[in-house]
C-alpha positions as CSV (number, residue, x, y, z in Angstrom):
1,X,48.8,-207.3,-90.6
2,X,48.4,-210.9,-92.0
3,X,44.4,-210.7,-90.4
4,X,44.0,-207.6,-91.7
5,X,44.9,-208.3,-95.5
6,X,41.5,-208.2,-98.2
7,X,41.3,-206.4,-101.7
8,X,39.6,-203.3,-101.9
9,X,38.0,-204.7,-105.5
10,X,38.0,-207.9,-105.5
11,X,35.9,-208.6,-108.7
12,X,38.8,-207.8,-111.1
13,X,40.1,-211.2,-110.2
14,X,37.2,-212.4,-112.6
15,X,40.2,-211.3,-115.1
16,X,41.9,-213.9,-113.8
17,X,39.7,-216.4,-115.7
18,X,40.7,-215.1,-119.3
19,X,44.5,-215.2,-118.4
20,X,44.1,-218.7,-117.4
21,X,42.3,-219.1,-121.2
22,X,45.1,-217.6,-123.2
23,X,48.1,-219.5,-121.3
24,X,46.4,-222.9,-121.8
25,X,45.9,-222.0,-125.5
26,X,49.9,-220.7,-125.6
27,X,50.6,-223.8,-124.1
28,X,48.4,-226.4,-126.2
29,X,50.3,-224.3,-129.3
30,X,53.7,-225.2,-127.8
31,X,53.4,-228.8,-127.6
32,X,51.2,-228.8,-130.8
33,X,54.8,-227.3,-132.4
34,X,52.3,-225.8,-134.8
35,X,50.9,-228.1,-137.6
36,X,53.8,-230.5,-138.1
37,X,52.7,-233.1,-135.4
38,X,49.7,-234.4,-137.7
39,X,51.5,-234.8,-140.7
40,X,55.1,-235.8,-139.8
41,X,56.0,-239.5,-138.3
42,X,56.9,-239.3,-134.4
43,X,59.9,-240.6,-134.8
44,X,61.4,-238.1,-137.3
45,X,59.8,-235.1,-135.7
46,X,62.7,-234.4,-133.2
47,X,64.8,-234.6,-135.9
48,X,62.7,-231.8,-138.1
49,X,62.3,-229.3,-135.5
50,X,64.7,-226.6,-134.2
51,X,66.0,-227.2,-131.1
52,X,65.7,-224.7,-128.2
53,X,62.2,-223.4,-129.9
54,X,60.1,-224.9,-127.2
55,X,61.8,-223.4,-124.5
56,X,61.6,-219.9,-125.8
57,X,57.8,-220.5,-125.9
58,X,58.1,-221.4,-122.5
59,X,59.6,-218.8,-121.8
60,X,57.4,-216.5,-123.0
61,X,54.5,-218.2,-121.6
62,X,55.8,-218.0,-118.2
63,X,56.6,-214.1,-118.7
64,X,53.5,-213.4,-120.0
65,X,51.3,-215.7,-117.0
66,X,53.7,-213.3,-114.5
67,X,52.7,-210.0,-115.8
68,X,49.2,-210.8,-116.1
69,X,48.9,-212.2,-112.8
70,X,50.8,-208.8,-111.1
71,X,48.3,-206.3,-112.7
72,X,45.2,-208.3,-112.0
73,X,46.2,-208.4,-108.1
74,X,47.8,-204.5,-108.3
75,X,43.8,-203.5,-110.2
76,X,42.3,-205.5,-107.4
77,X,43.5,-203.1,-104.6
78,X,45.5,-205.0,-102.1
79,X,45.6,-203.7,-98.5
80,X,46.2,-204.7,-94.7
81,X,46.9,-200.9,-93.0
82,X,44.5,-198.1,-92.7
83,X,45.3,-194.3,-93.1
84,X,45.6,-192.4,-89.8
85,X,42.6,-190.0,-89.6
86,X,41.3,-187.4,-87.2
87,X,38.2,-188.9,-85.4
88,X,37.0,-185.5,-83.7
89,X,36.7,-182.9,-84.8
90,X,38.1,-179.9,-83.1
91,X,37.4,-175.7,-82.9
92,X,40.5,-174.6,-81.7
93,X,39.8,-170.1,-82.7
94,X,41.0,-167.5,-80.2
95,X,39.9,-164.3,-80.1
96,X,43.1,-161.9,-78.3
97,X,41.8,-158.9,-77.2
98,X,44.2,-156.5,-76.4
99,X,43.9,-153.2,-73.9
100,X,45.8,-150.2,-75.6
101,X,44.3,-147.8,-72.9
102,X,46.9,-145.6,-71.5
103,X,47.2,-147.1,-68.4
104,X,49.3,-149.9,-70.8
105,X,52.1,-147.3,-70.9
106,X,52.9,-147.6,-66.5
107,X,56.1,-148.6,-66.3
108,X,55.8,-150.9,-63.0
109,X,56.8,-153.6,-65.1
110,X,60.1,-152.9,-67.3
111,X,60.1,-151.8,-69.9
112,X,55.9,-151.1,-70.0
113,X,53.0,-152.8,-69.6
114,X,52.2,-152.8,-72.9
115,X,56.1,-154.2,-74.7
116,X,55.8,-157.2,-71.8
117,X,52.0,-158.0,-73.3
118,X,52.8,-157.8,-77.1
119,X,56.1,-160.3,-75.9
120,X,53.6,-162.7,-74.2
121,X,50.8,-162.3,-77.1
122,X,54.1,-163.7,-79.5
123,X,54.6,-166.2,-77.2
124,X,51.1,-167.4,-77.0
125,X,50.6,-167.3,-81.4
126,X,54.2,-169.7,-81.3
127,X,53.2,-172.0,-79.1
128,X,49.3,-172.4,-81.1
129,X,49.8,-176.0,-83.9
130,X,46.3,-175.5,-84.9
131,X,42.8,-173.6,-85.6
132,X,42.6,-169.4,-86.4
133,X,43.3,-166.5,-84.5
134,X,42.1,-163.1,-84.9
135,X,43.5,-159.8,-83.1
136,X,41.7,-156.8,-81.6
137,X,42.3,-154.2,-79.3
138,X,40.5,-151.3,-77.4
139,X,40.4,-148.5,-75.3
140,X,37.3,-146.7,-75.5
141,X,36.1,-148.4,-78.7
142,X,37.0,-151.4,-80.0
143,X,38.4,-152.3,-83.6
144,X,39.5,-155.5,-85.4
145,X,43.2,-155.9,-86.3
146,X,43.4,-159.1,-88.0
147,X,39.8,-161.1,-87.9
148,X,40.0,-165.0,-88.0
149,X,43.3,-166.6,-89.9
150,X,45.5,-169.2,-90.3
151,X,48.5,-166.4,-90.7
152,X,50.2,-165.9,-87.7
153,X,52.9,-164.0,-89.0
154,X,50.3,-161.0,-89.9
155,X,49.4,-160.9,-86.4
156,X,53.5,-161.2,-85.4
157,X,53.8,-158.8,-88.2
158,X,51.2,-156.1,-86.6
159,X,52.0,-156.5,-82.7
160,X,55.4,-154.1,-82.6
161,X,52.7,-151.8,-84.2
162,X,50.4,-151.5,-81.4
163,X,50.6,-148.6,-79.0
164,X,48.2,-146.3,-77.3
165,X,48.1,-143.9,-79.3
166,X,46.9,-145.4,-82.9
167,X,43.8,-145.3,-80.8
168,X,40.9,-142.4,-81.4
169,X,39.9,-142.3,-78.1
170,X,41.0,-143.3,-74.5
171,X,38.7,-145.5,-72.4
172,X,38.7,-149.0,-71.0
173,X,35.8,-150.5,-72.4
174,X,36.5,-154.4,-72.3
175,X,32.5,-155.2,-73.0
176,X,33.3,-153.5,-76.4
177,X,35.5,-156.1,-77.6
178,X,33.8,-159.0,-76.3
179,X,30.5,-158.0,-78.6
180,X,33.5,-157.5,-81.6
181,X,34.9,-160.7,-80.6
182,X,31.8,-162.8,-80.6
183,X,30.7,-161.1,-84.1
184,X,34.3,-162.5,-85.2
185,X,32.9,-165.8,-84.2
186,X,29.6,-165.4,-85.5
187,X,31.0,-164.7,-89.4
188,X,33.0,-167.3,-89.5
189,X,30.4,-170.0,-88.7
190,X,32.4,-171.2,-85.3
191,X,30.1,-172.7,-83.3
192,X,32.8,-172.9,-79.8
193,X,36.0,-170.9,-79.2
194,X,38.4,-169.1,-76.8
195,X,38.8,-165.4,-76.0
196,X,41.9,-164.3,-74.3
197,X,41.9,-160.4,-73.1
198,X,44.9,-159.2,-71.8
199,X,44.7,-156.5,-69.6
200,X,45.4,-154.8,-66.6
201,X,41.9,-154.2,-65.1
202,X,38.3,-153.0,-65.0
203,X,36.1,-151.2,-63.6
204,X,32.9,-152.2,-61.7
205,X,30.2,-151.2,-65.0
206,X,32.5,-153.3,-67.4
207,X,33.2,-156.6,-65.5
208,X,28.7,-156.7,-64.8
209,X,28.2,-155.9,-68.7
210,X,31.2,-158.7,-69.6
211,X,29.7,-161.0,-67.1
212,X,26.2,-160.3,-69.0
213,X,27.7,-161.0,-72.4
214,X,28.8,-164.4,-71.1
215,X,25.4,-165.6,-69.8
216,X,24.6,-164.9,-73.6
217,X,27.0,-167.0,-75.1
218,X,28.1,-169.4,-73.2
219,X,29.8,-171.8,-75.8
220,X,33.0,-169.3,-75.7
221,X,35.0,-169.5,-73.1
222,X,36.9,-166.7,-71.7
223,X,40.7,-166.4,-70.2
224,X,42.6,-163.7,-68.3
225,X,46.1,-163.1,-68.9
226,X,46.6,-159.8,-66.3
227,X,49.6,-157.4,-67.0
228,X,50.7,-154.9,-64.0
229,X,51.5,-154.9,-59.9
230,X,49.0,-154.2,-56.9
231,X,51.5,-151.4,-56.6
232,X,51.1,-149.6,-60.0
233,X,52.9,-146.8,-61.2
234,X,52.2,-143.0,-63.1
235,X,51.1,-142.8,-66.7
236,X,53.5,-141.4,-68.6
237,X,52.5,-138.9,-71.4
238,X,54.0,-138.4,-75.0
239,X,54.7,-135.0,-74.5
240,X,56.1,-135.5,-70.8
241,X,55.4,-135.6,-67.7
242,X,52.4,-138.0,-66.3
243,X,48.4,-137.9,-66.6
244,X,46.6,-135.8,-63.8
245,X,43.3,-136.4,-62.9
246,X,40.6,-133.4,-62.7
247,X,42.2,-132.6,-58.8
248,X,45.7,-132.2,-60.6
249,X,46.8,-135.2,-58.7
250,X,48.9,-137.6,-60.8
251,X,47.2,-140.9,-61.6
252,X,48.7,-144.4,-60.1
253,X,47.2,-147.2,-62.1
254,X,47.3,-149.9,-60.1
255,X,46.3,-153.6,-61.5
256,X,42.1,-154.6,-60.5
257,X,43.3,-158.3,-60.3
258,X,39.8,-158.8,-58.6
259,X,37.3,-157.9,-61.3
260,X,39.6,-159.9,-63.7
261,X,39.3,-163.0,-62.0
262,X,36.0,-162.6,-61.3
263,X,35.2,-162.6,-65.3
264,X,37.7,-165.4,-66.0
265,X,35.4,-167.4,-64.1
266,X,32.1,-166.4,-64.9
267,X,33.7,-167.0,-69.0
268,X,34.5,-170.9,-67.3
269,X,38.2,-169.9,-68.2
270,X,41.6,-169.4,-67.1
271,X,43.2,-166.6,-65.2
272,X,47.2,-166.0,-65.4
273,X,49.2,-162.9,-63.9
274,X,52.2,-162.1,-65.7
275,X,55.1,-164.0,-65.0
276,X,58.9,-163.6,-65.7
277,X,58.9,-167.6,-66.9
278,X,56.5,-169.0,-69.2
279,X,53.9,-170.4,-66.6
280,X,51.2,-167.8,-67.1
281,X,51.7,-169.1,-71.0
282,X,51.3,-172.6,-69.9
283,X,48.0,-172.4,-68.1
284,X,47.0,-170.3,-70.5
285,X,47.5,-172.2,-73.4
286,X,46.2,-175.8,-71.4
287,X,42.8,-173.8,-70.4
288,X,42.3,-172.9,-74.3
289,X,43.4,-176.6,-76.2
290,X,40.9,-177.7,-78.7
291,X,37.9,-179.4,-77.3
292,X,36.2,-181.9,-79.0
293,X,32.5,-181.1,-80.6
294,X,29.1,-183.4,-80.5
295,X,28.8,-187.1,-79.9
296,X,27.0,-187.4,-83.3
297,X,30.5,-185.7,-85.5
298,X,32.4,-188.4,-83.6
299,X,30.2,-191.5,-84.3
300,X,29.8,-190.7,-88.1
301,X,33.8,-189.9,-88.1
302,X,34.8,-193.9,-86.4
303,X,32.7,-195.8,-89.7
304,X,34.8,-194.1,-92.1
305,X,37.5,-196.3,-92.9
306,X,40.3,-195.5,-95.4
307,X,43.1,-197.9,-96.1
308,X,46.4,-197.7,-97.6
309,X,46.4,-199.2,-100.8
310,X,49.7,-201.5,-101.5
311,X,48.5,-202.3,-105.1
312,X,50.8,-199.2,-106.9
313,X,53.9,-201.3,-105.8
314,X,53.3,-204.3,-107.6
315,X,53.4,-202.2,-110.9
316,X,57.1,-201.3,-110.0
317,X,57.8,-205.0,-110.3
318,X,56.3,-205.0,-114.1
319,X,59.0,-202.3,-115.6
320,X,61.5,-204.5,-116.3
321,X,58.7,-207.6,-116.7
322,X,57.3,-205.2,-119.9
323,X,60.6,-204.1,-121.1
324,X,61.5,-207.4,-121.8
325,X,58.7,-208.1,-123.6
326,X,58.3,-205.4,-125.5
327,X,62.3,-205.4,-126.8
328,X,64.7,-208.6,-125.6
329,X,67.7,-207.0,-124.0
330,X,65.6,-203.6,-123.2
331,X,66.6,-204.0,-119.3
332,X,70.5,-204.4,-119.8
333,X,71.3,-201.7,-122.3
334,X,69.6,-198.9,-119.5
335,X,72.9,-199.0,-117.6
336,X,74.6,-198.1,-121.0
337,X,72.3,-195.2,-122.5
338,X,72.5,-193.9,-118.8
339,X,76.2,-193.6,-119.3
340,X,76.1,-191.9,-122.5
341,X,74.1,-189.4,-121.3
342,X,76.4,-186.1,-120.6
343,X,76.8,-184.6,-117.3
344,X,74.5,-181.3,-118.4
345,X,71.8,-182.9,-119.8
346,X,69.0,-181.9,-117.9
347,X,67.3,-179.1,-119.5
348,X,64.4,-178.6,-116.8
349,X,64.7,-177.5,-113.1
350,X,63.5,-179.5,-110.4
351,X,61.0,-176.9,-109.6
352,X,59.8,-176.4,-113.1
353,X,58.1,-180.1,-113.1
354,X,55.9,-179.2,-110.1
355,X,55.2,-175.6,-110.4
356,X,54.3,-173.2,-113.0
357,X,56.1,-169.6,-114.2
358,X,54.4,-167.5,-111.8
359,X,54.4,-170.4,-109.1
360,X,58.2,-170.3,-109.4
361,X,58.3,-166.2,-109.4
362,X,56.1,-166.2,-106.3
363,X,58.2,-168.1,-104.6
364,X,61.8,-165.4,-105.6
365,X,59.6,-162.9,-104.7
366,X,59.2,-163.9,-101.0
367,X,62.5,-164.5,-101.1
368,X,63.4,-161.2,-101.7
369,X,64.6,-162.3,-105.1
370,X,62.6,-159.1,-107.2
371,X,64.6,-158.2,-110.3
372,X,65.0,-162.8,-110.8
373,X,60.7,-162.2,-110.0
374,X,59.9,-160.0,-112.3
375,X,61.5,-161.8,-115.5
376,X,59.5,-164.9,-114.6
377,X,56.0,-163.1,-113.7
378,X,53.4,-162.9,-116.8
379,X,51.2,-161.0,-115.0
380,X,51.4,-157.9,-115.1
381,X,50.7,-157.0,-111.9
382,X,52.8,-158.6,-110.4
383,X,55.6,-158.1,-112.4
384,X,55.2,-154.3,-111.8
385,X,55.5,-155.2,-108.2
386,X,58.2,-156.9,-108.6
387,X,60.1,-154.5,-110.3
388,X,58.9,-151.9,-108.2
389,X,60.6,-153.7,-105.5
390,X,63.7,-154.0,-107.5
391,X,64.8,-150.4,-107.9
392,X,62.7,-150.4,-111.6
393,X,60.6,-147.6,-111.5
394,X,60.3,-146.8,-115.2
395,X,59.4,-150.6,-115.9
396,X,57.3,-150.8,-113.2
397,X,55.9,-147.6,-114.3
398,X,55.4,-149.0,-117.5
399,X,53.7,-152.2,-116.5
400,X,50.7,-150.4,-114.3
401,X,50.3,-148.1,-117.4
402,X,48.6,-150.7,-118.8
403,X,46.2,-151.4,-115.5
404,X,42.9,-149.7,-114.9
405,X,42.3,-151.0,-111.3
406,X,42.7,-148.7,-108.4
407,X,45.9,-150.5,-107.1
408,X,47.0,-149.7,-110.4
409,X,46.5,-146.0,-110.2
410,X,48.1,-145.9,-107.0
411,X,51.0,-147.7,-107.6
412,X,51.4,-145.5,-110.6
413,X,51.9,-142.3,-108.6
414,X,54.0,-144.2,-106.3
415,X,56.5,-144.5,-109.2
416,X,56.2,-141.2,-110.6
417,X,57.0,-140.2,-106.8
418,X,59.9,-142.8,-106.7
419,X,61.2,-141.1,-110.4
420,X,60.6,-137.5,-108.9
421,X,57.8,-136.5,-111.3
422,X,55.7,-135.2,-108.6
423,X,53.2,-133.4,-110.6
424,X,52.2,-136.4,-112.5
425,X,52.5,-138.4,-109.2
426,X,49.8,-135.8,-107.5
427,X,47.0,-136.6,-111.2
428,X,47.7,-139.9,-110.6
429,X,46.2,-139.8,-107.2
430,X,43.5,-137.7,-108.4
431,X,42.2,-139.7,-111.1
432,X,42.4,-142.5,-107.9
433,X,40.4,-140.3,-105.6
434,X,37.9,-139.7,-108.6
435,X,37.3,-142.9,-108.8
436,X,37.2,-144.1,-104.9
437,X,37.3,-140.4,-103.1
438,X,38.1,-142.6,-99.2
439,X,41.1,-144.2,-100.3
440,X,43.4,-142.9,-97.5
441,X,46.3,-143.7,-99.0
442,X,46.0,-142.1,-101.9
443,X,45.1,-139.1,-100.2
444,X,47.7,-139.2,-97.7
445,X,49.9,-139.1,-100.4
446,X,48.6,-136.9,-102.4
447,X,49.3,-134.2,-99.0
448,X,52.4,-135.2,-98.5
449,X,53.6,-134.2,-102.3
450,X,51.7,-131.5,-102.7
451,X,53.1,-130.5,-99.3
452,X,56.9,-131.2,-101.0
453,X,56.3,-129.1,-103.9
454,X,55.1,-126.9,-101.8
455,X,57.9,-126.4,-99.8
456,X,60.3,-126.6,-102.8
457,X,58.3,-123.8,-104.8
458,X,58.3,-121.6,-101.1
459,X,62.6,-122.5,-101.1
460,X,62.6,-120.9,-105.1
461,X,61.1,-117.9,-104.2
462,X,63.1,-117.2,-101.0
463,X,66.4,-118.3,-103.6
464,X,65.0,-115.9,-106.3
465,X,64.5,-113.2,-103.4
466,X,67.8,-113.7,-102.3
467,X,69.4,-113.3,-106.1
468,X,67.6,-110.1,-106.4
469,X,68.7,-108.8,-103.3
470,X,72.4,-109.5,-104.2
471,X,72.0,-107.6,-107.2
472,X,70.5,-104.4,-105.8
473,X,73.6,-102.9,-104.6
474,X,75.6,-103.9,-107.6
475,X,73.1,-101.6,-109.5
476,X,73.0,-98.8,-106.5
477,X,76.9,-98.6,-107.5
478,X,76.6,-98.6,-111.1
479,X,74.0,-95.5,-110.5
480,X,77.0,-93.8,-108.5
481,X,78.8,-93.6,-110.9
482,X,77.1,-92.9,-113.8
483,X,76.1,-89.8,-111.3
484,X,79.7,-88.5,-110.3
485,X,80.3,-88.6,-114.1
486,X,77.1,-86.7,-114.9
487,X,78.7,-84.4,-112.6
488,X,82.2,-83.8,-113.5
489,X,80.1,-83.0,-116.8
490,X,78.7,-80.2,-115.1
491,X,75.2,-81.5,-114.4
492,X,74.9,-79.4,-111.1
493,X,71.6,-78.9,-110.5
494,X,71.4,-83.0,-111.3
495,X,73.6,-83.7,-108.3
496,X,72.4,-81.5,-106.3
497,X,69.0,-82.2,-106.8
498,X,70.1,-86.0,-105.4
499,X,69.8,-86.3,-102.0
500,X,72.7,-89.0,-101.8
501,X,74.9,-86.5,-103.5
502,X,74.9,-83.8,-101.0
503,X,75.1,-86.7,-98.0
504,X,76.3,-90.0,-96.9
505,X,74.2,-93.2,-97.8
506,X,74.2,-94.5,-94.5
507,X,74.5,-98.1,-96.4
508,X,77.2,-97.2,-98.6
509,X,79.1,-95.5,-95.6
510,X,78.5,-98.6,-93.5
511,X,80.3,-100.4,-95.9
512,X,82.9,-97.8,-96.5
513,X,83.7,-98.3,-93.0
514,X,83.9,-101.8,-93.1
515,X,86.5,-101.9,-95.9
516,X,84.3,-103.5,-98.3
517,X,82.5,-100.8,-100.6
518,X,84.3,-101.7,-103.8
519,X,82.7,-102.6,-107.2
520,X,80.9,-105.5,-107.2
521,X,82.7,-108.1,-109.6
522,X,80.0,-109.9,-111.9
523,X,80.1,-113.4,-111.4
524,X,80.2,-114.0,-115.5
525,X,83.0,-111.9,-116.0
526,X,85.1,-113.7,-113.4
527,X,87.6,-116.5,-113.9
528,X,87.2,-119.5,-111.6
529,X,90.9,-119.7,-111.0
530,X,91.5,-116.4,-109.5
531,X,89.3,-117.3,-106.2
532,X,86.7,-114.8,-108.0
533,X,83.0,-116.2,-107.8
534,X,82.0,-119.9,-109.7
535,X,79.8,-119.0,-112.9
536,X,78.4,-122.1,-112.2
537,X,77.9,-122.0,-108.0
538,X,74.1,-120.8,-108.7
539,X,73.0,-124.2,-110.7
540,X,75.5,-126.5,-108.2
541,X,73.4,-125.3,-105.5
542,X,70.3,-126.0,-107.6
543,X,71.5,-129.4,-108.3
544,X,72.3,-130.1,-104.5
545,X,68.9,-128.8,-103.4
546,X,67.2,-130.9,-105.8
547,X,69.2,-133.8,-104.3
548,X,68.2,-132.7,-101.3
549,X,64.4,-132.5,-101.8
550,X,64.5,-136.2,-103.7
551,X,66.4,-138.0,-101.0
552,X,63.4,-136.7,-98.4
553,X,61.1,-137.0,-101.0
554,X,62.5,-140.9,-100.7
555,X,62.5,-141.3,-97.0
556,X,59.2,-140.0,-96.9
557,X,58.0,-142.9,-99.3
558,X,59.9,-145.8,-97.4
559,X,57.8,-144.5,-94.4
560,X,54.7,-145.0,-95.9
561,X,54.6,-148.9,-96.4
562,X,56.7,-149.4,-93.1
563,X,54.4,-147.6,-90.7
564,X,51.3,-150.2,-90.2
565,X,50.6,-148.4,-87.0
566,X,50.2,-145.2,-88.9
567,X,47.9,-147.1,-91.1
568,X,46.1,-148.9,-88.1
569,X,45.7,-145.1,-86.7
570,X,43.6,-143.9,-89.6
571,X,41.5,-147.0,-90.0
572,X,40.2,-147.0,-86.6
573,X,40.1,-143.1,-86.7
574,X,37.7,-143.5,-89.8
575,X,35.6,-146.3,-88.4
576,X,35.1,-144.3,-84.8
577,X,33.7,-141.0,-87.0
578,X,31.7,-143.6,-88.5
579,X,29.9,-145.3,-85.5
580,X,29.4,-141.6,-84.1
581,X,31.9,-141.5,-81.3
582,X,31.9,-143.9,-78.0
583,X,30.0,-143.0,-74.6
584,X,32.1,-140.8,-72.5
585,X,33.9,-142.3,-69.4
586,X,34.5,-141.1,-65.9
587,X,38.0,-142.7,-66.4
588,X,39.8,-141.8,-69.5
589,X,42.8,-144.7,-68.6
């Protein structure tokens, strides 16, 4: 330490040379005792001047020598330790590329191929302390799920999400996302990096083409992580049953360890079977540590030298040195004003001195904390958000009102869904669509309410169809009997010109029969508390079908930003229309 030891600016200690000027003139002053000396007699001048006034000024002079001396060395930059600093740099990106063909589904290892991968993947993205990771996955195509990030928890977020059948189409097409995976690479300027692809084998055509894509890019390595048994097991299908092949035979997909190995070490990486421990995580995560880049990085890193500076702690020492001089007796009456301060006198949060309104909101609103979030947010945005969140429709509603982005519009006729104004919730889609006509999730939806009111205007009619139903025979009977007294009138030819008059209605005699062909009581004339009919039943059963259709209505909107496999479905649905479709394969699993 004591070898170590130099200033990092040494030329303020010229200062040094004006200090020593004003303490010799302080002290030439002191034992002058001003202008008396010349004119007053030796002998009497003891007896002239006060005592105890030239050790004040030595006081002073010594106080004033100290401080000056601390700043000069604190401004000069004292130092004997360096900072710790990385001298390599290191590429530590992983590519995962994931097989969601259907073979993923066999069941030879409980509870699926696929659930033990997306556990091992997790396991894998824990265990990673540095460099970005990016997710993709394939079957017959392959699509990006997350490119290259420092957020693992979107990728732990996304993997429960991941099934076979988000994808468009069924294949096994590995080569695919080695091309995606190196374009990954290629955008984000990473010169060296790691693919993983966990699978459970490939055919002949894929492991040449993989091999191929290798010998192209050879500063990426590759690593195997293989899922399944030598044994296999059927592939199970959504609807039941297992997948035939074109014979009718049921398909056993066994695991091609061979061909997996083989392009583990043509990619000069590692290759793991699944394992019930974590070893297969442990050579997998050895073979894919950060390596270390060109000689050159690591010469230019070893000169730079940064050292701690120690100079900041010397100006601790000069509080109390410059409260002293600035007001004698400064230092002892802090204890005192400390004391008199009350219990509840701090007026600002700890938080509030390092981070600003919408720093401090930010922070509720991860925490769940929405309604506390949106009183502290100024903007807007985010304060509709956070009401949103919170149960606040109206306010939230309110807020976006005064947006004219297209988050805006769509969060607006999320609201007006949430407050059951449908209608407005379907223009507020539309002026969305108007504006960007491939927003899925506007359209979405947009189908799903139109679908609701739909279905509610399709349960009014049947209701209404119903009502008038119920009313027909009431008015049947009220014809009867304005006919049998038309007839004891002696309107004859009247009655017997009615068929019903001269035979029985088979409706009226079926429920003659039945005991029930009485007058119909009319539910408005009909007390409630004589077990007659409810004048008020017909708008209760509005009310509760109304409920009804908001509490789906509700469900179906929690669904919409829970489901990022739904999501994941579309996107990849919309970019395989857009590349025009994949090749066909012989095998579809």
């Amino acid at each position: 330490m004591i070898e170590q030891f130099h200033l990092l600016r040494p030329w303020w200690l010229l200062a040094l040379i004006p200090l020593m000027a004003m303490l010799w003139l302080m002290t030439r002053q002191r034992f002058d005792s001003g202008s008396w000396r010349p004119v007053i007699d030796p002998k009497l001048l003891p007896h002239l001047l006060t005592p105890g006034e030239g050790g004040s000024r030595a006081w002073s002079q010594w106080l004033t020598g100290t401080v000056g001396m601390l700043s000069i060395i604190a401004l000069a930059g004292p130092t004997w330790d360096k900072l710790p600093q990385p001298v390599f740099n290191t590429q530590a990106a992983l590519v995962i590329a994931l097989d969601l063909s259907r073979s993923m589904d066999v069941a030879d290892i409980r509870p699926s191929r696929l659930v033990r991968a997306r556990h091992k993947i997790a396991d894998i993205l824990h265990r990673r302390k540095e460099g970005q990771t990016a997710l993709v996955v394939y079957a017959a195509d392959a699509f990006t799920v997350t490119p290259l990030t420092d957020d693992v928890e979107t990728i732990l977020a996304l993997l429960s999400s991941l099934s076979s059948d988000i994808m468009p189409a069924q294949g096994s097409r590995a080569g695919h996302a080695l091309v995606l995976a190196f374009e990954l690479f290629a955008n984000s300027a990473v010169a060296q990096g790691d693919i993983l692809l966990v699978s459970d084998g490939l055919d002949d055509n894929e492991t040449s083409r993989i091999e191929s894509e290798l010998g192209r890019n050879p500063a990426y390595r590759l690593s195997v992580l293989a899922i399944g048994t030598r044994d296999g097991g059927p592939i199970p299908l959504k609807q039941g049953g297992f997948l035939k092949d074109s014979s009718g035979a049921i398909v056993i997909a066994r695991l091609e360890e061979n061909n997996l190995r083989q392009v583990a070490k043509a990619g000069n990486g590692a290759f793991a079977a699944l394992s019930s421990d974590d070893r297969d995580i442990n050579a997998l995560v050895y073979a894919m540590a950060p390596r270390i880049i060109d000689q050159q990085a690591k010469l230019s890193d070893s000169n730079a030298e940064l050292w701690r500076e120690q100079g900041p702690w010397l100006i601790l020492l000069l509080i109390p040195l410059v409260a002293l001089t600035f007001r004698r007796g400064v230092l002892w009456l802090m204890p005192l004003y400390m004391l008199a301060l009350p219990p509840d006198a701090q007026a600002l949060e700890w938080d509030s001195i390092w981070k600003n309104q919408d720093q401090r909101a930010a922070d509720l609103f991860e925490e769940d904390k929405f309604a506390p979030a949106a009183g502290l947010f100024a903007d807007p945005a985010w304060k509709a958000s956070s009401q949103y969140r919170a149960g606040e429709y109206e306010m939230a509603l309110k807020q976006w009102q005064q947006l004219d982005s297209e988050a805006a519009l769509y969060n607006r006729g999320n609201a007006l869904a949430k407050l059951g104004r449908y209608p407005q919730a379907v223009e507020a889609y539309q002026h969305l669509l108007q504006r960007n006509p491939r927003h899925q999730d506007a359209i979405y939806n947009k189908q799903q309410i139109e679908e609701l009111l739909q279905n509610q205007q399709s349960q009014q009619d049947q209701k209404n169809q119903e009502s008038s139903d119920s009313q027909s025979p009431e008015q049947s009977d009220s014809d009867s009997a304005q006919a049998n007294e038309d007839s004891d009138s002696g309107a004859g030819e009247q009655s017997s010109s009615d068929p019903s008059a001269g035979e029985d209605n088979p409706e009226q005699k079926a429920r003659s029969e039945a005991g029930t062909d009485t007058e119909p009581q009319d539910p408005a004339d009909s007390d409630p508390s004589s077990g007659g009919a409810d004048p008020g039943g017909q708008e209760a059963l509005a009310n509760l079908d109304q409920q009804m259709s908001e509490q789906a209505a509700e469900q179906w909107l929690r669904k919409i930003p829970d489901d990022p496999g739904g999501l994941l479905r579309r996107k990849f649905l919309y970019q395989y229309r857009k590349r025009g479709g994949g090749e066909t394969q012989e095998q579809t699993w």
